[in-house]
TORTOR-128541 format. One record per residue (C-alpha): residue in one letter; x, y, z. Coordinates in steps of 0.001 Angstrom, whole numbers, always signed. Each point is the difference from the previous one (the first is absolute). Layout:
// residues N
ZAZA code       x       y       z
ZAZA    A       X       Y       Z
...
// end
This chain:
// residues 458
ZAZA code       x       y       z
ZAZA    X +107669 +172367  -33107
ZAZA    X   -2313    +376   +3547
ZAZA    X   +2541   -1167   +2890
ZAZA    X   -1866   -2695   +2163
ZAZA    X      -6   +1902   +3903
ZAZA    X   +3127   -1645    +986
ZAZA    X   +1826    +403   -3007
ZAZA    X    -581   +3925    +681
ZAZA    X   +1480    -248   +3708
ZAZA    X   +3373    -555   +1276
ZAZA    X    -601   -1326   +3956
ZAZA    X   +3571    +900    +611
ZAZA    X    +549   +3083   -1626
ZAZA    X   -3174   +1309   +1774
ZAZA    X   +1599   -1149   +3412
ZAZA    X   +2961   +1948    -841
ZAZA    X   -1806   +3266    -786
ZAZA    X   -2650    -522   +2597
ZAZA    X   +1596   -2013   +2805
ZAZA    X   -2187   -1918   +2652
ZAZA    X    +596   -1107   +3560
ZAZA    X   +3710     -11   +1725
ZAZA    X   +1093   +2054   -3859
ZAZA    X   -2691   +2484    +422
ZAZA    X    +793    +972   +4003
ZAZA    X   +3956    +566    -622
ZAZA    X    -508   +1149   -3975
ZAZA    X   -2249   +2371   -1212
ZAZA    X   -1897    +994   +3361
ZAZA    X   +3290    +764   +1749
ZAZA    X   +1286   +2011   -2847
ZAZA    X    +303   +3589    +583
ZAZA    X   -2246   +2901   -1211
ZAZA    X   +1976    +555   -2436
ZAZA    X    +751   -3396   -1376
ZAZA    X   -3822    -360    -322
ZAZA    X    -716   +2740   -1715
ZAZA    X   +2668    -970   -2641
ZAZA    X   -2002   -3575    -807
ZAZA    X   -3222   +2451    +189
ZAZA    X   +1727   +2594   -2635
ZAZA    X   +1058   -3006   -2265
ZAZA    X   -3559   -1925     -15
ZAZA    X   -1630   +3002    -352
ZAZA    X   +1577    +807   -3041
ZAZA    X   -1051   -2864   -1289
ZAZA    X   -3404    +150    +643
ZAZA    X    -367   +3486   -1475
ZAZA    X   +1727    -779   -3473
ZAZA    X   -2567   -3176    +108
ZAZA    X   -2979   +2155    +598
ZAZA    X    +796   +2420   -2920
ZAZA    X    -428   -3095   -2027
ZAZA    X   -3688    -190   +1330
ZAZA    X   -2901   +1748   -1655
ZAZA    X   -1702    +995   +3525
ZAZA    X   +3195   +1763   +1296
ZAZA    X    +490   +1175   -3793
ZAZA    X   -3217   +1677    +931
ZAZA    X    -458    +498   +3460
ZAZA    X   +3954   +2320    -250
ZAZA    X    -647   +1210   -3323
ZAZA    X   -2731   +1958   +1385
ZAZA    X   +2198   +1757   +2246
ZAZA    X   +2642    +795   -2101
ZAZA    X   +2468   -2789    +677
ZAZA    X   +2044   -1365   -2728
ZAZA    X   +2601   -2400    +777
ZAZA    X   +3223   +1241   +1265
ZAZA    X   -1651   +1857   +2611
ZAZA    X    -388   -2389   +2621
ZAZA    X   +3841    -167    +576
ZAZA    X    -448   -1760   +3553
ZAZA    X   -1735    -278   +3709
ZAZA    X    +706   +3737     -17
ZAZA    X   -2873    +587   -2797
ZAZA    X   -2605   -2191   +1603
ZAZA    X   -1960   +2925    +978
ZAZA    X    -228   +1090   -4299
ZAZA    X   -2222   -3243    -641
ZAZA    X   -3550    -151    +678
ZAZA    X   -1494   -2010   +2697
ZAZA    X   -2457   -2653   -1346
ZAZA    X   -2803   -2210   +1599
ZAZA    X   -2130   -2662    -545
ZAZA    X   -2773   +2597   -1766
ZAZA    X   +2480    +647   -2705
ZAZA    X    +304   -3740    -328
ZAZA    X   -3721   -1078    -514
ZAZA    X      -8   +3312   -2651
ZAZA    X   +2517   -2071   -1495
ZAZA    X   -1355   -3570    -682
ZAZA    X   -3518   +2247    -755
ZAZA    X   +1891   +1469   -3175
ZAZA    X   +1997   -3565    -673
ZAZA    X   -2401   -2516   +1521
ZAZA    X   +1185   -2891   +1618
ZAZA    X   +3530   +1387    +596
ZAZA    X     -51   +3346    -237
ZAZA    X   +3431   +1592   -1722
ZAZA    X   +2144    -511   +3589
ZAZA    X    +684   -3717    -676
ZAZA    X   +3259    +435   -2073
ZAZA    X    -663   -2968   -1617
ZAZA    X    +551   +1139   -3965
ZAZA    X   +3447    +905   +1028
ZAZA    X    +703   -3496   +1914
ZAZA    X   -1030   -2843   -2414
ZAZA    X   +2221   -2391   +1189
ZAZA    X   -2073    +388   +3882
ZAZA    X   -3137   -2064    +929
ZAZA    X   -1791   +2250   +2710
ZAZA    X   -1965   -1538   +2963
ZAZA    X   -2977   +1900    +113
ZAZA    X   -2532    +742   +2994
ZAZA    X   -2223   +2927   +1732
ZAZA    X    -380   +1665   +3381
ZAZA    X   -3254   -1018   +1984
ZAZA    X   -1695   +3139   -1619
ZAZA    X    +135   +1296   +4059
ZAZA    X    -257   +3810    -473
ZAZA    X   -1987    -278   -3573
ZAZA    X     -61   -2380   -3409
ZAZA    X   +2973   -2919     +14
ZAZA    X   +3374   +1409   -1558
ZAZA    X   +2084   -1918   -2325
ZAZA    X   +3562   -1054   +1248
ZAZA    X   +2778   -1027   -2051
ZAZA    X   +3225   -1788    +802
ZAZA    X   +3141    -755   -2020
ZAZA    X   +1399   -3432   +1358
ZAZA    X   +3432   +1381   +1724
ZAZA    X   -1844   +2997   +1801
ZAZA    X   -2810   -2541   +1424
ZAZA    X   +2952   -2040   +1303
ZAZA    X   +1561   +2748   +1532
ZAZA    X   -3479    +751   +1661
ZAZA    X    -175   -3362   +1670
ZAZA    X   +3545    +180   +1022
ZAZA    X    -902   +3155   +1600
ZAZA    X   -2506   -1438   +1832
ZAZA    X   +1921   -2941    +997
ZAZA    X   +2877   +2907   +1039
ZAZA    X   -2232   +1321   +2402
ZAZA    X   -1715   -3549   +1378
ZAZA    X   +3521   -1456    +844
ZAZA    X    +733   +3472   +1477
ZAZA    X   -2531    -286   +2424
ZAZA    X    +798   -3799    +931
ZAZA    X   -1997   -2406   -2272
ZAZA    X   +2381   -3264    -208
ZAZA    X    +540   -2856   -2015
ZAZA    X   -2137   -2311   +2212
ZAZA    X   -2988   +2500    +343
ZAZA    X   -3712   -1020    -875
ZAZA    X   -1470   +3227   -1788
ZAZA    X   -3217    +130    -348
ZAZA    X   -1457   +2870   -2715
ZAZA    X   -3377   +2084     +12
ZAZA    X   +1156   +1765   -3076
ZAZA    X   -2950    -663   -3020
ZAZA    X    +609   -1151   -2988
ZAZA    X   -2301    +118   -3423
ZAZA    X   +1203   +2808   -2293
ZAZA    X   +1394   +2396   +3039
ZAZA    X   +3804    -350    +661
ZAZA    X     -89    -378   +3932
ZAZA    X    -334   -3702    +384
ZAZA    X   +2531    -680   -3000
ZAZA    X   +2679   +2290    +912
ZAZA    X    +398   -1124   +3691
ZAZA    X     +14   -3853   -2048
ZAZA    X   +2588    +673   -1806
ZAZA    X   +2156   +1859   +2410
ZAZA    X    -275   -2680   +2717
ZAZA    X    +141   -2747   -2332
ZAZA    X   +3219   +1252   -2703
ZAZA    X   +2063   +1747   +3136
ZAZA    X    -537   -1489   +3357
ZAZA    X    -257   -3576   +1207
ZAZA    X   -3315     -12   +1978
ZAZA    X   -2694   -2076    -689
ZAZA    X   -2610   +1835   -1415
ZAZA    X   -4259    -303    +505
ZAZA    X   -1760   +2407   -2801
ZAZA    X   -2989     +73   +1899
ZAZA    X   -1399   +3375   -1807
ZAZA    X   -3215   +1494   +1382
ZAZA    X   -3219    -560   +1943
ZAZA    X   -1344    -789   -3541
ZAZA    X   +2642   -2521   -1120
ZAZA    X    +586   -1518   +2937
ZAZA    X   -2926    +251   +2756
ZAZA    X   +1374   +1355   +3213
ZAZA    X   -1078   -3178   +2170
ZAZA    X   +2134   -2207   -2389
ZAZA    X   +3185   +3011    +230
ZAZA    X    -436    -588   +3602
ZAZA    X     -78   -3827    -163
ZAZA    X   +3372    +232   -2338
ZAZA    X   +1799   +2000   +1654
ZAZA    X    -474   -2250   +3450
ZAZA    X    +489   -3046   -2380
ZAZA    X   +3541   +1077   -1414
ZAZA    X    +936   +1925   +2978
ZAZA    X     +22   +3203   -1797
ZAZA    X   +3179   +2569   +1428
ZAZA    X    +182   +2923   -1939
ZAZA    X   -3215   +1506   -1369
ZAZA    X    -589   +2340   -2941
ZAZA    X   -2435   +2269   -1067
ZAZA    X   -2312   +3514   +1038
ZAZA    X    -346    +943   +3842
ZAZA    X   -4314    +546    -531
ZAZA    X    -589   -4358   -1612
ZAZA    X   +2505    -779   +2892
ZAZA    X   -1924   +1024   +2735
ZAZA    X   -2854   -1599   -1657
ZAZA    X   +1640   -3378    +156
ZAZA    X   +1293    +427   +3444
ZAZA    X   -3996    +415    +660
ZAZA    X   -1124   -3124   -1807
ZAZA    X   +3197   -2093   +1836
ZAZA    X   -1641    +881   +3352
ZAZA    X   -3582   -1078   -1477
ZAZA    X   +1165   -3126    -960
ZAZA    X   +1508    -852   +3530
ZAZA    X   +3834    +815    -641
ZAZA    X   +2394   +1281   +1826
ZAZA    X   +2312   +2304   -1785
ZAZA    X   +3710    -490   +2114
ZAZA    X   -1032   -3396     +40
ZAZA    X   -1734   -1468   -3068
ZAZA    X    +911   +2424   -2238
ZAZA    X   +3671   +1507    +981
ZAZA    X   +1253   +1989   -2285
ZAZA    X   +2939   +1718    +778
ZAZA    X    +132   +3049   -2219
ZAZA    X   -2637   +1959   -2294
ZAZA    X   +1277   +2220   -3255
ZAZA    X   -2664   +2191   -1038
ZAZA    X   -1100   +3186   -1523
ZAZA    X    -753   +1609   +3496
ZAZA    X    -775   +3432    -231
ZAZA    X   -1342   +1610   +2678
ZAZA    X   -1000   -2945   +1730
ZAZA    X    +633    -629   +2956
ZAZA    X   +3155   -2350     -68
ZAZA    X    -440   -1068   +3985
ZAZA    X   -3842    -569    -680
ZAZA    X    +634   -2160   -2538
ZAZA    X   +3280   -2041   +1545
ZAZA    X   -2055    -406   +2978
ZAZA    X   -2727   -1807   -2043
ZAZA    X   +2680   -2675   -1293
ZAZA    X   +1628    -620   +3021
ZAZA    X   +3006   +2661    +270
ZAZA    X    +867    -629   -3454
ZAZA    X   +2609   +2730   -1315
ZAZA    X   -2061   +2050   -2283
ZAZA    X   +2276   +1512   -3264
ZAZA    X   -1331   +2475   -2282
ZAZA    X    +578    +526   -3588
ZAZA    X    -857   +2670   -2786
ZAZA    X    -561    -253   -4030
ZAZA    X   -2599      -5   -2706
ZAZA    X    -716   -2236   -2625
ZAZA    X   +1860   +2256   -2912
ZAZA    X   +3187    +281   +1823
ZAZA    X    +381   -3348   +2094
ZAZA    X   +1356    +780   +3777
ZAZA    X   +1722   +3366    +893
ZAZA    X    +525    -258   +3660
ZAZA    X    -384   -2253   +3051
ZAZA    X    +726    -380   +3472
ZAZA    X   +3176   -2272   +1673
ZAZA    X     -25   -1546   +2775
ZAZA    X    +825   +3620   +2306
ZAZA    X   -3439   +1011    -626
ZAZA    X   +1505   +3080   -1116
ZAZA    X   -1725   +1678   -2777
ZAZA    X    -205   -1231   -3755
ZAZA    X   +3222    -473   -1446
ZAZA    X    -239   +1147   -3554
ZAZA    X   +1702   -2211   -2556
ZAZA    X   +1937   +2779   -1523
ZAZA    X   +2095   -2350   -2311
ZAZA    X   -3591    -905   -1910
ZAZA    X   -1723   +3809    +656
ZAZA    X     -23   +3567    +224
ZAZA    X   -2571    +791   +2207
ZAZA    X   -1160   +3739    +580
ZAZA    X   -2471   +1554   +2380
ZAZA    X   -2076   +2686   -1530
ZAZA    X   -2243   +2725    +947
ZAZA    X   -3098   -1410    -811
ZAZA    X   -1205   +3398   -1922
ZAZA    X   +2731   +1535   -1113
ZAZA    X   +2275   -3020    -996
ZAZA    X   +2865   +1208   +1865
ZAZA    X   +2404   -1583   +2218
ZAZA    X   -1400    +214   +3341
ZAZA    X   +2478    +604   +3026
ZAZA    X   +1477   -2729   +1962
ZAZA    X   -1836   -1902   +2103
ZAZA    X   -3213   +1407   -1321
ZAZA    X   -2637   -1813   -1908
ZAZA    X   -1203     -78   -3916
ZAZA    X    -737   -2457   -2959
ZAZA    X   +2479   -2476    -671
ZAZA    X    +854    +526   -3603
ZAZA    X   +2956   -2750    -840
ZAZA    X   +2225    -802   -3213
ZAZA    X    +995   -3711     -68
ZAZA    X   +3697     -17    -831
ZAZA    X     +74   -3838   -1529
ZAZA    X   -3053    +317   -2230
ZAZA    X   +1911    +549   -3461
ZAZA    X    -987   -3145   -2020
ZAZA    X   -3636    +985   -1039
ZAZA    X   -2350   +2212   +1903
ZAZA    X   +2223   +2631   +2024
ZAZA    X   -1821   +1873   +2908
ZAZA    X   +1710   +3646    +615
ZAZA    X   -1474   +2268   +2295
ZAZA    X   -3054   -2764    +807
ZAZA    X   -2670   +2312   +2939
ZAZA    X   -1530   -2931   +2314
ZAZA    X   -1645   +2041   +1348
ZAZA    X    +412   -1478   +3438
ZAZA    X   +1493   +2203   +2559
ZAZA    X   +3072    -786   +2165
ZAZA    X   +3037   +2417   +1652
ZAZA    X   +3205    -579    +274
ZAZA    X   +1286    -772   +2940
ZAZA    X   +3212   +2012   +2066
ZAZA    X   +2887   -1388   +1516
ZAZA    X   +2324   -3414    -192
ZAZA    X   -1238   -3410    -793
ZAZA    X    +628   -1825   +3287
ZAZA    X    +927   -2843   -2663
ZAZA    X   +3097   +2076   -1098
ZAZA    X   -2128    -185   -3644
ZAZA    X    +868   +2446   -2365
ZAZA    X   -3088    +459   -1964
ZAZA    X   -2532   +2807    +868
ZAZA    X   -3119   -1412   +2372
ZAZA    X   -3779   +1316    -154
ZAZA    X   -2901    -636   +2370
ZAZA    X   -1925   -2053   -2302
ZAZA    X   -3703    +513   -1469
ZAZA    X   -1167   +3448   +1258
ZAZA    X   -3621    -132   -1605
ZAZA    X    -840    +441   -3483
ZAZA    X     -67   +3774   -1660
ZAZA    X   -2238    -993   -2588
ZAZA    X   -2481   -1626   +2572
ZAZA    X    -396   +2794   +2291
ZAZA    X   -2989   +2214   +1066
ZAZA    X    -284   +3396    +805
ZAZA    X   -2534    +483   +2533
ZAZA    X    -511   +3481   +1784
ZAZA    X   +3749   +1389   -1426
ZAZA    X   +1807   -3408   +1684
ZAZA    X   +1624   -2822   -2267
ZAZA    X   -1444   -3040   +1297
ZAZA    X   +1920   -3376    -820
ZAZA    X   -2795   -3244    +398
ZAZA    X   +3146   -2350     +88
ZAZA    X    +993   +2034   +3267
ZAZA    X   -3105    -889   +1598
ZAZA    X    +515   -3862    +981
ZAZA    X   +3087    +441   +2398
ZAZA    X   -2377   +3303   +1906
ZAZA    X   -3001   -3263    +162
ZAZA    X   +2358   -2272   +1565
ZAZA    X    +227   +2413   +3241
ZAZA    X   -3646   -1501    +835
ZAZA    X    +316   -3496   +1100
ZAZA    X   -3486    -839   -1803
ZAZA    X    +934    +412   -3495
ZAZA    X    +728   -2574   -1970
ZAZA    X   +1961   +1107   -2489
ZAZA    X   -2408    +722   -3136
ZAZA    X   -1506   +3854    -978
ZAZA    X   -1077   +2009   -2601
ZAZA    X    -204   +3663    -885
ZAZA    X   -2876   +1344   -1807
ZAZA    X   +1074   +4023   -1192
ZAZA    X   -3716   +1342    -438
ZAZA    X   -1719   +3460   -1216
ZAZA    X   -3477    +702   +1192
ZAZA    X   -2682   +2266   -2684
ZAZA    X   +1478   +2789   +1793
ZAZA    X   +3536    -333    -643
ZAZA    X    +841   -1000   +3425
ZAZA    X   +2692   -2658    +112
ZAZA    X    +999   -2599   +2168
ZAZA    X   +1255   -3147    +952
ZAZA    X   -1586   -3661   +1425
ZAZA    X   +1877   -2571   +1063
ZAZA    X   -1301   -2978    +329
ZAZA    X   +1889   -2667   +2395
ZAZA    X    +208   -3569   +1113
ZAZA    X     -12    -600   +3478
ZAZA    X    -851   -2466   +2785
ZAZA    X   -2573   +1430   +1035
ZAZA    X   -2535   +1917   -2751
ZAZA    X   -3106    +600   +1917
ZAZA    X   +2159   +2124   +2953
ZAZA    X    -894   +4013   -1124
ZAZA    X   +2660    +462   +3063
ZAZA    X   +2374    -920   -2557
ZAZA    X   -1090   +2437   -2947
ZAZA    X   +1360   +2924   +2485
ZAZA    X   +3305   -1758    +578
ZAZA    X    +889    -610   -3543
ZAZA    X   -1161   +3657    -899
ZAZA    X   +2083   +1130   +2813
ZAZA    X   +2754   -1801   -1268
ZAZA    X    -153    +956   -3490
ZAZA    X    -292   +3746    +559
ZAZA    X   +2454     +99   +2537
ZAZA    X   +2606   -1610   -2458
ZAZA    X   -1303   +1640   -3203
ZAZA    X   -1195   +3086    +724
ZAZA    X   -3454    +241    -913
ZAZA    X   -3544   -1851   +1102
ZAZA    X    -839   -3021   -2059
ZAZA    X   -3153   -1712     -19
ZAZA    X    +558   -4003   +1190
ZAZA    X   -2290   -2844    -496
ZAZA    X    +635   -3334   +1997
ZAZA    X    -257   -3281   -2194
ZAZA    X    +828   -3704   +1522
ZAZA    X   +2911   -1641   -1422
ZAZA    X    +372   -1057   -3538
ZAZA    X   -2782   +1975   -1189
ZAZA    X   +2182   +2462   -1922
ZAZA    X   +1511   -2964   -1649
ZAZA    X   -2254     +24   -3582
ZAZA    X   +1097   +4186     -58
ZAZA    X   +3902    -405   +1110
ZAZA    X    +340   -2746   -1969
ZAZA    X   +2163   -1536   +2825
ZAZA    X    -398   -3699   -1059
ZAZA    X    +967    +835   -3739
ZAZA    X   +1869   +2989    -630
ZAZA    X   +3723    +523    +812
ZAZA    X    -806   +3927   +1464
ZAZA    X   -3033    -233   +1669
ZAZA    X   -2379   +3019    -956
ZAZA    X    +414   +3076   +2648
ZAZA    X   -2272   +2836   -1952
ZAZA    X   -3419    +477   -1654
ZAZA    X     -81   +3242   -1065
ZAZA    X   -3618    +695    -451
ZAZA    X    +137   +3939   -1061
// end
C-alpha cells in the first residue's frame, strides 16, 4: 500500500539525523573532520547500494565497468562517472515522462512529488522526490535560514515562483513545516504584480525577504516609483538570496542596510551551502552532501582554493531517486582557512558563473553572470543587461551588450561602459544603451526565476 506523505516521514527521527538550530551549532557542525566523514562514509554507503538498484546507474556504471562491490567507500568516488542534466533529459527521451532515474518500480510503497526546473539553460527537466528526502530538503533550508537569524516572530515575504517549478514550493514548505515565521508566498512578477508585492510587504511589515538578487532590485525600483521609502515603509531587516556575483552592498543599500545572506542549490539536489551570519563563505552542509570541485575539462579534482564545476552526491537521497556524482555545472572554489564561526564543515565562495553558459571569445572564457557586479561600478545602470555572442558572414565574432541605464541617449556613456567592460574582461565588447525596463520582455525579469543573461546568435 502507497504511504500518505506523512505516513512516510518521521519529524523526529529526521531532527535527530539532521539536527536544526541550537542541535545543529554544538552537534554535527562542531564535530571534527573526522567524525564527519564517518556520517559521510555511512550515508554514502547507503546511497550507492540504493543506486545499484536503479536502471540509470545500472547503466550509466555498467558502461564503465563497475559492478557492485567496487565502490567500497568515499575513497572510490573518483571510479564512478560524473553525470549531468544532459544524461537526464536522454533519459526521460528513452522512458518518457520519467525517464529510468525515478526508482520508482523498486519503491511501490512511495508516492513521489513531482515537478521541473524553469527549463533556464534549455527544455524543463523532470524532478523527482521521495517524501523523507524532500523533508530533509526543507529542513535544510530551514538549517541554513535560522542560521543566518530568521526568528519565530519574523514576517517573510517569498519571490520564489510557483506553477510546476520547485522554487516557490520548496521555500513553502521549509518555512512553513520547520520554522515559526509567518509566511507571504508572493511568487513572481507574473503571480503577484510587483506594485501589489510592494503594497504587501508595507501592509504586513515584511522583515526577512526571500528570493533572486536581479527581481529584487527590480522591486526596490518599483517601491521608489510608487513613493516608498525603503528603511521606512518597507524595513526589512534581512534578505536570503541566491546572490552570486552581485553585489551584496549594492543590493543592502537598496533595502535600507538590510544584512544580505547568500545561499547555493539546484532544483535536483535541494540546498548544498549557505552563508551564516559571519559573512564568511558558504558553509557546505556536509552531513546532507559531498560536494567536489572539478576541473571543468578534465573532471579532476582541482587544487584548493581554485575554481571548477560543482559536481555533488546527496548523502540522504536513498528512498527513490539517488543522485551520485550530480555536475551542476555551476562553478564555485573552496575556500582556505578557519570558519570564524568555529564551524566544522568545509566553506565555498558561492556561484562562480556557469561552465555550461560560458563564451569563448578571442581565446578568453567569458562568464555573462559576471557581468552585472562590473555594471554596477557606473552609477547610471540600473541593474538590467543582456549579452548577445554574434558571428558576422566572415567569421568574425563578437559580443553586444545591451544595457539599462538612466540616461540612454548619452553616447558619453557607450565609452564608459566599454571601458569598463574591457578593462574587467579583457577584451572590447560592443554596448548599446537602452532606458530602463526595456530588456524586460528578453530577460524575462517580471516572470522567470533566472532572468535571461545570453543570446547566443552564432
Amino acid at each position: 500500500m502507497t504511504k500518505s506523505y506523512f505516513d512516510a516521514v518521521d519529524s523526529h527521527q529526521l531532527q535527530h539525523d539532521f539536527p536544526l538550530g541550537v542541535d545543529f551549532i554544538n552537534g554535527i557542525a562542531a564535530a571534527s573532520r573526522d567524525q564527519i566523514r564517518a556520517v559521510q562514509e555511512q550515508r554514502f554507503k547507503q546511497v550507492v547500494a540504493r543506486a545499484w538498484q536503479i536502471p540509470f546507474y545500472q547503466r550509466l556504471w555498467g558502461n564503465v565497468g563497475l559492478q557492485p562491490g567496487d565502490i567500497a567507500g568515499l575513497v572510490d568516488i573518483g571510479k564512478i562517472p560524473v553525470f549531468d542534466k544532459a544524461d537526464l533529459m536522454a533519459s526521460i527521451e528513452m522512458a518518457p515522462p520519467l525517464g529510468d532515474f525515478h526508482g520508482l518500480d523498486t519503491a511501490p510503497d512511495i508516492r513521489p512529488i513531482v515537478h521541473t526546473t524553469s527549463g533556464t539553460t534549455g527544455a524543463p527537466q523532470t524532478l523527482i522526490y521521495g517524501p523523507r528526502s524532500r523533508e530533509i530538503q526543507n529542513l535544510m533550508l530551514a538549517r541554513i535560514y535560522r542560521l543566518q537569524g530568521l526568528g519565530d516572530s519574523d514576517v517573510v515575504h517569498s519571490v520564489y515562483g510557483f506553477g510546476m517549478i520547485n522554487g516557490g514550493h520548496y521555500i513553502r514548505e521549509a518555512i512553513l513545516h520547520w520554522t515559526k515565521a509567518i509566511f507571504l508566498p508572493a511568487g513572481t512578477g507574473n503571480e503577484t504584480p510587483s506594485v501589489q508585492q510592494i503594497a504587501l510587504m508595507a501592509r504586513f511589515g515584511v522583515t526577512w525577504i526571500l528570493g533572486f538578487a536581479d527581481y529584487l532590485k527590480r522591486l526596490a525600483a518599483v517601491a521608489a516609483e510608487q513613493g516608498l521609502t525603503i528603511g521606512e515603509d518597507i524595513a526589512p531587516r534581512a534578505i536570503s538570496c541566491h546572490l552570486g556575483l552581485e553585489d551584496r552592498d549594492a543590493l543592502s543599500a537598496l533595502w535600507g542596510g538590510a544584512a544580505v545572506h547568500d545561499w547555493y542549490g539546484v532544483g535536483d539536489t535541494g540546498l548544498i551551502a549557505g552563508e551564516g551570519p559571519d559573512h564568511d563563505g558558504l558553509y557546505v552542509m556536509e552531513d546532507a552532501h559531498y560536494l567536489e570541485i572539478l576541473d571543468i575539462d578534465e573532471q579532476r579534482p582541482v587544487a584548493a582554493g581554485e575554481s571548477g564545476d560543482m559536481v555533488t552526491t546527496v548523502l540522504f537521497k536513498d528512498d527513490l531517486y539517488p543522485i551520485i556524482r550530480f555536475n551542476t555545472h555551476d562553478l564555485s572554489r573552496y575556500r582556505l582557512g578557519q570558519s570564524s564561526l568555529g564551524l566544522s564543515f568545509e566553506r565555498i565562495d558561492g556561484f562562480l558563473g556557469r561552465s555550461d553558459n560560458m563564451v569563448k571569445l578571442k581565446g578568453i572564457n567569458i562568464f555573462p553572470q559576471a557581468f552585472a557586479p562590473i555594471l554596477e561600478e557606473e552609477p547610471t545602470f540600473t541593474g538590467e543587461f543582456i549579452c548577445r555572442a554574434w558571428r558576422d558572414p566572415s567569421g568574425r565574432e563578437g559580443m553586444t551588450v545591451d544595457v539599462e541605464c538612466g540616461c540612454p541617449d548619452d553616447p558619453q556613456l557607450i565609452d564608459r561602459f566599454q571601458r569598463l567592460l574591457q578593462d574587467r574582461i579583457g577584451i572590447g565588447v560592443d554596448v548599446v544603451l537602452r532606458p530602463q525596463g526595456a530588456l524586460a520582455p528578453e530577460t524575462g525579469i517580471e516572470s522567470r526565476q533566472k532572468p535571461i543573461r545570453l543570446i547566443d546568435l552564432r
